[in-house]
C-alpha positions in Angstrom: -50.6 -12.1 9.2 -51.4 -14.5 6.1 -53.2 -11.7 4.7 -50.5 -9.2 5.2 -47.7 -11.5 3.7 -49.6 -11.8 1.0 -50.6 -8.4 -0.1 -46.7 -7.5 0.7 -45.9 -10.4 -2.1 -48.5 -9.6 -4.4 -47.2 -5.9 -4.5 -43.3 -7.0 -4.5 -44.6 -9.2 -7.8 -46.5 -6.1 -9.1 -43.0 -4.5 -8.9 -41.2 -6.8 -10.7 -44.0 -7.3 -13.3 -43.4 -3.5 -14.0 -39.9 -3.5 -13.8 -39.1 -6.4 -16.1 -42.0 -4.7 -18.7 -40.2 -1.2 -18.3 -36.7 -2.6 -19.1 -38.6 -4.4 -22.2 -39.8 -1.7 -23.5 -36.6 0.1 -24.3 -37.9 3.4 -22.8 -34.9 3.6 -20.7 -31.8 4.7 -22.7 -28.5 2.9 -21.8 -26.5 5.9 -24.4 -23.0 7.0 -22.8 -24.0 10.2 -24.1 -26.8 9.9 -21.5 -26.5 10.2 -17.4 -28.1 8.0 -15.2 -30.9 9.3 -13.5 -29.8 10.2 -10.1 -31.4 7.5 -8.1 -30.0 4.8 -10.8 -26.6 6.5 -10.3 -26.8 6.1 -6.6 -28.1 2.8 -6.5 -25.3 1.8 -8.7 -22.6 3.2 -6.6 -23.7 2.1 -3.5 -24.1 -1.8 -4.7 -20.4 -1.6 -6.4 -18.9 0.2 -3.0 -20.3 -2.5 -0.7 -19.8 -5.2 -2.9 -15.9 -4.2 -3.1 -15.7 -3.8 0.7 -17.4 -7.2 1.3 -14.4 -9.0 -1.3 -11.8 -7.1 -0.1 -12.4 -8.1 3.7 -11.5 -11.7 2.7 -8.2 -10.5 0.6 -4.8 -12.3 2.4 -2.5 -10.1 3.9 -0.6 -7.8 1.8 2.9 -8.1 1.3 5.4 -5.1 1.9 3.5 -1.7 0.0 6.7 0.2 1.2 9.1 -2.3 -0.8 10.3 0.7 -3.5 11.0 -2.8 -6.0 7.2 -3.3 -6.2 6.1 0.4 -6.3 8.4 0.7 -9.1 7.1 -2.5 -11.0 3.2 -1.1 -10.7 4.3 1.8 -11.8 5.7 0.3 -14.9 2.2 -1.3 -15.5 0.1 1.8 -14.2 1.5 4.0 -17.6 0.9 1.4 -20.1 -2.3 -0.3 -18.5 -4.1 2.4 -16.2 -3.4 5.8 -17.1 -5.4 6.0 -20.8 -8.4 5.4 -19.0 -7.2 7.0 -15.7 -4.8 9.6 -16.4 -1.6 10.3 -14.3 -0.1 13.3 -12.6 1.5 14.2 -15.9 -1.0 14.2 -18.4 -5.4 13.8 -17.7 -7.4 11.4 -18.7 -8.2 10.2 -22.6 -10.6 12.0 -24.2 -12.3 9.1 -25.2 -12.3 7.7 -22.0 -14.2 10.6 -20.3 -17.2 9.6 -22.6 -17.3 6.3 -21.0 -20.6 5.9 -18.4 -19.6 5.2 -15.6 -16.8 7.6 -16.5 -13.3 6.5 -15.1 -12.6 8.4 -12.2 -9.3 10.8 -12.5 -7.4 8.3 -9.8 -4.8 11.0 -8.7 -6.8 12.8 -5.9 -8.6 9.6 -5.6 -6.6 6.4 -5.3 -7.0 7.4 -1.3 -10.6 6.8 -1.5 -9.9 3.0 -0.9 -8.1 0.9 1.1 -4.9 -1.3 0.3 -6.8 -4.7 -0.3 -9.6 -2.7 -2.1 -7.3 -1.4 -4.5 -6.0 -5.3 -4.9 -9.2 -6.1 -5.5 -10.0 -4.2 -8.0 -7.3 -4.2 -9.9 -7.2 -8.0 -9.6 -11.1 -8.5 -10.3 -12.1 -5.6 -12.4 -15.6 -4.3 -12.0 -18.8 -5.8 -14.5 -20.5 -3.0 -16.9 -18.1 -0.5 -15.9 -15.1 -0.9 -18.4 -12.8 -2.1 -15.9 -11.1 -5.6 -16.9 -10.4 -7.9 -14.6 -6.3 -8.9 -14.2 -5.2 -10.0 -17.9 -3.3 -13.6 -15.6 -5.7 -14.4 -13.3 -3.0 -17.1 -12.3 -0.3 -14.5 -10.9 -2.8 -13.4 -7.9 0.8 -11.4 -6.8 1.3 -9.2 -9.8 -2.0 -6.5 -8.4 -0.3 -5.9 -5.5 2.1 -4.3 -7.2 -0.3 -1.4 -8.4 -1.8 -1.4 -5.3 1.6 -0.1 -3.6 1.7 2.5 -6.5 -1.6 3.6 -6.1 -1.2 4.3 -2.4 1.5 7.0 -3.2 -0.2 8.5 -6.1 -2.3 11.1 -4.3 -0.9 14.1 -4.2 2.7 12.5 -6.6 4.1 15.5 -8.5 4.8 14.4 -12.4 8.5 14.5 -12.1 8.3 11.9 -9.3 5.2 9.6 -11.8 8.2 10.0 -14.6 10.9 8.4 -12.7 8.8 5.9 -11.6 6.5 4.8 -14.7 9.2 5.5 -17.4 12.5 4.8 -15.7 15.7 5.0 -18.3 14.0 7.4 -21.1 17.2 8.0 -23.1 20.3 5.8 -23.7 22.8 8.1 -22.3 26.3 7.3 -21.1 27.9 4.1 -21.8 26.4 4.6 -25.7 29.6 2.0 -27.0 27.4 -0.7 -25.3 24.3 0.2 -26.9 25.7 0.9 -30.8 23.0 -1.8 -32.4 20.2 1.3 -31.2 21.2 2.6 -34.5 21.2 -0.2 -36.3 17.1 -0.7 -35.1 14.6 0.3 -38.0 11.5 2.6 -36.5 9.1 -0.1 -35.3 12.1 -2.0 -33.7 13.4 1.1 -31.7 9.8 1.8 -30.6 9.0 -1.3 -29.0 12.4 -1.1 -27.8 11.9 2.3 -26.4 8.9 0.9 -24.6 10.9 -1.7 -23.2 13.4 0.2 -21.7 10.9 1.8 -19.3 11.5 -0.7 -17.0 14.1 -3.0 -18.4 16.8 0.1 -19.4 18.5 -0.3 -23.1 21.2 -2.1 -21.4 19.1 -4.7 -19.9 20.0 -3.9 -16.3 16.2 -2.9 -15.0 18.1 0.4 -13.5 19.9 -1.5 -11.0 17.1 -2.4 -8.8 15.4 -5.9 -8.1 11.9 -4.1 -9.5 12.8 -6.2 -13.1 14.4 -8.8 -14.3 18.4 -8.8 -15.0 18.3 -9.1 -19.3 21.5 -8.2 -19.9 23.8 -11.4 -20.8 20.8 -13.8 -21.0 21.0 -16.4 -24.1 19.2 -15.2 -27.1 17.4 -18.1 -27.9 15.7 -18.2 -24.0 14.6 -14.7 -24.2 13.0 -15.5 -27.5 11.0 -18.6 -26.2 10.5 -17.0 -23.2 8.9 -13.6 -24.9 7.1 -15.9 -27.3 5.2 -17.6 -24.6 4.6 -14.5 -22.6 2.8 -13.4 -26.1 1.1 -16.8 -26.4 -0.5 -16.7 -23.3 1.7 -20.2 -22.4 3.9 -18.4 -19.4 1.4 -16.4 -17.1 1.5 -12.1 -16.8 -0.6 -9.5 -16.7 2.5 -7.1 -16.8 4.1 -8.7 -19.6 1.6 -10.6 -21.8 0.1 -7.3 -23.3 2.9 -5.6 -23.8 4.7 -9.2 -26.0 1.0 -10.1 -27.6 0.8 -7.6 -30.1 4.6 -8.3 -31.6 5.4 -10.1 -34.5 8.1 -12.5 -34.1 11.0 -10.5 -36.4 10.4 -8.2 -33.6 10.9 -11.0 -30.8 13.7 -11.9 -32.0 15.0 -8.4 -32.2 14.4 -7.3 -28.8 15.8 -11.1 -27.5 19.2 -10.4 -29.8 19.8 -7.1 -28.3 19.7 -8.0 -24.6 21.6 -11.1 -25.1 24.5 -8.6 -26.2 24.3 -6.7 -23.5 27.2 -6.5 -21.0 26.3 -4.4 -17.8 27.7 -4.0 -14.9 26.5 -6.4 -12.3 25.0 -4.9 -8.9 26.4 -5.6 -6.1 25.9 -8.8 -4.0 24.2 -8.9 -1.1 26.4 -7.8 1.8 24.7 -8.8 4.9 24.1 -13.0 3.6 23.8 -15.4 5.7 26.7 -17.5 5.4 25.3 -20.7 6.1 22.5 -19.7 3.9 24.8 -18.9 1.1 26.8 -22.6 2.1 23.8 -24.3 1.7 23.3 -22.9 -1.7 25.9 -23.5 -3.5 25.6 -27.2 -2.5 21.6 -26.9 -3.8 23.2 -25.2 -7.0 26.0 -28.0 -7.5 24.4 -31.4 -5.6 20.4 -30.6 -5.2 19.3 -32.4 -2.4 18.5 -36.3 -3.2 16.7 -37.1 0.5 13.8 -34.8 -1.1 14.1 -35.5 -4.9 15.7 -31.5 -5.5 18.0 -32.0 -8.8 21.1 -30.0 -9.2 20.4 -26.3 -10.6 24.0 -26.5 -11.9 22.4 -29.7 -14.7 20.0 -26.6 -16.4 21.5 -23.4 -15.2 25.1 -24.0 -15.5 28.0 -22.8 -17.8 27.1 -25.8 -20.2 23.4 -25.3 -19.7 20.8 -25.9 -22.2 20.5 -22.5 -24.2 16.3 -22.6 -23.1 17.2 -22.1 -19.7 18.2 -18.7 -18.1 21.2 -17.7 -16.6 20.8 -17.2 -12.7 24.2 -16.4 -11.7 24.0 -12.0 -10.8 19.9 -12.5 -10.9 18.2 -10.7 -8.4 18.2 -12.8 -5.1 14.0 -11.6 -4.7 13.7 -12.3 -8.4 14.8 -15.9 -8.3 12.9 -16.6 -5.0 9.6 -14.9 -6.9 9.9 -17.5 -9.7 10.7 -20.6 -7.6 7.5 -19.9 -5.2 5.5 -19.2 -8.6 6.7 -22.8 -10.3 6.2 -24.3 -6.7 2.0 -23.4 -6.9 2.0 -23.9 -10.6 1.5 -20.1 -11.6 4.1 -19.4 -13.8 2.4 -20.9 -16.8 1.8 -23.9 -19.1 4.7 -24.7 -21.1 6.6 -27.5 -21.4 9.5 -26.0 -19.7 7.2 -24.7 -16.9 6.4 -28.3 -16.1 9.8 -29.4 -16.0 10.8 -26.2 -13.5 7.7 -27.3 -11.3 8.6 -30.9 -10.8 12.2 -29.4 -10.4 11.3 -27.2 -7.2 7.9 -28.7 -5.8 9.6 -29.8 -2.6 12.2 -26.8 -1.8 11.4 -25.6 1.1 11.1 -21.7 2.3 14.7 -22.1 3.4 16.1 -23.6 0.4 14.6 -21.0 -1.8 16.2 -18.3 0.2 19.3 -19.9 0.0 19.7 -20.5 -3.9 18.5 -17.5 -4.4 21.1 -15.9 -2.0 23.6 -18.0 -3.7 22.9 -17.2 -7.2 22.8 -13.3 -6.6 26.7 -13.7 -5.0 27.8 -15.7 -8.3 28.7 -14.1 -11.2 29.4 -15.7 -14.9 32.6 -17.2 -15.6 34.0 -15.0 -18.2 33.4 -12.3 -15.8 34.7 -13.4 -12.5 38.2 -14.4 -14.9 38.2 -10.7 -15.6 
């Protein structure tokens, strides 16, 4: 037997000994103009399929894939982040990117190939010498999930349908009176702008739907600061940091000036709240809760609030509960602001989130409930 092992280690050696001189040598070309030998190329995708389905058995449990909010928010980030490299039911792949070895796979037809936390886990962790980055804020662990419930309808997704979904409000039409400063943009401006409107709309209303954000109304000077630090890298997103890193502050400044002045209708509140829910807050909002240490919302957020802070009042009631959870595990970002919001809400509980979030979607702005 000791004879055995040892011819069995002496030719495992052997094997390495030629394998490390082979790779030494250079003999093997690593050119993207060049395929893989076929073994190499099965090898390869063997190790990276197992390895995926190994991580992705330890993924949490999703949330809600069918929620049309998230679909809509990955497919927001799927156009700008995915489909160069991926293509999309309305246009193929870059040409550049079918040079790339491994070549990107054309993901409509093939999203279906993996399974819900696969897709996560992918998108969240990227995949090593194959082109594919990891998440671009590793701290928001919730933002891939949101192209993981677009990728789960895109098999078989006629373009029309991508469209709606990936580019939203495409032109400013109807209530044009409300959006006169679009003239008033120079080219660059009305690009970005453009851009932005995919999900946000020109009016800053996000379509309606809790997928984004309510801009519309918000104080200039906090969407400035807050698009700043998105573009800084100081408040955490991997569906908002690439698009705000490459503008120049003019620009910032721009975008933040032209949602402040925007006056859209508010959606509708919530019909089906909870009463006691709502009750309890409204005294959050006004009183905070001093047996846990919960301030007052109403010091930050209220009419006389600091300009830094946001408007809640017509917010999204999942939108508001999103960002308290976030502040509560310390993934919203680094900023000094942050800091302060996490202290604020650290000891809310599930209940109370609910319920100021509730409570904030049912309020609306002063000037507007005098109207």
């Amino acid at each position: 037997m000791r004879r055995v092992l040892t011819i069995i280690g002496l030719v495992l050696g052997a094997q390495a000994v030629g394998g490390f001189l082979f790779a030494w040598s250079g003999l093997y070309s690593i050119a993207a103009s060049k395929e893989h030998l076929p073994p190499v190329t099965w090898f390869f995708g063997m190790a990276m399929r197992s390895s995926i389905e190994t991580h992705a058995a330890f993924v949490g449990d999703p949330p809600d894939l069918d929620d049309p909010a998230l679909i809509r928010r990955g497919a927001g980030h799927y156009e700008d982040g995915c489909a160069p490299c991926h293509g999309a039911p309305d246009v193929g792949r870059n040409p550049i990117s079918r040079h790339m070895l491994p070549a990107p796979p054309f993901l409509p037809g093939h999203a279906g190939d993996w399974t819900d936390k696969q897709l996560y886990w992918i998108t969240y962790n990227g995949i090593k010498y194959a082109g594919m980055p990891a998440w671009p804020a590793q701290a928001r662990d919730d933002e891939p999930w949101a192209v993981a419930a677009f990728l789960r309808r895109l098999d078989g997704m006629s373009a029309e349908e991508y469209r709606r979904l990936a580019f939203g409000e495409t032109a400013p039409d109807g209530d044009r009176s409300a959006l006169s400063d679009l003239a008033m943009l120079d080219g660059s401006a009305r690009e970005v702008l453009d851009n932005c409107a995919r999900c946000h709309g020109y009016d800053g209303a996000g379509g309606g739907t809790a997928a984004f954000p309510r801009l519309s109304g918000q104080n200039a000077a906090y969407l400035f600061h807050a698009l700043r630090a998105y573009a800084e890298g100081g408040r955490h997103s991997g569906i908002m940091q690439p698009v705000a890193a490459g503008l120049d502050e003019s620009i910032l400044r721009t975008l933040a000036d032209h949602y402040a002045g925007q006056t859209a209708p508010y959606p509708p509140p919530p019909a089906d709240a909870d009463p006691a829910l709502l009750e309890l807050g409204a005294r959050l909002a006004e009183s905070g809760d001093r047996d846990t240490g919960v301030p007052a919302c109403s010091g930050c957020h209220g009419e006389d609030r600091d300009p830094r802070y946001p408007r809640l009042d017509g917010q999204h009631a999942s939108y508001i509960a999103d960002q308290l959870r976030l502040w509560q595990r310390d993934a919203h970002g680094d900023t000094p602001l942050s800091r302060i919001m996490g202290a604020a809400v650290r000891n809310l509980t599930e209940e109370q989130i609910r319920a100021l979030s509730l409570h904030y979607a049912q309020s609306r702005p002063r000037e507007t409930a005098d109207n």
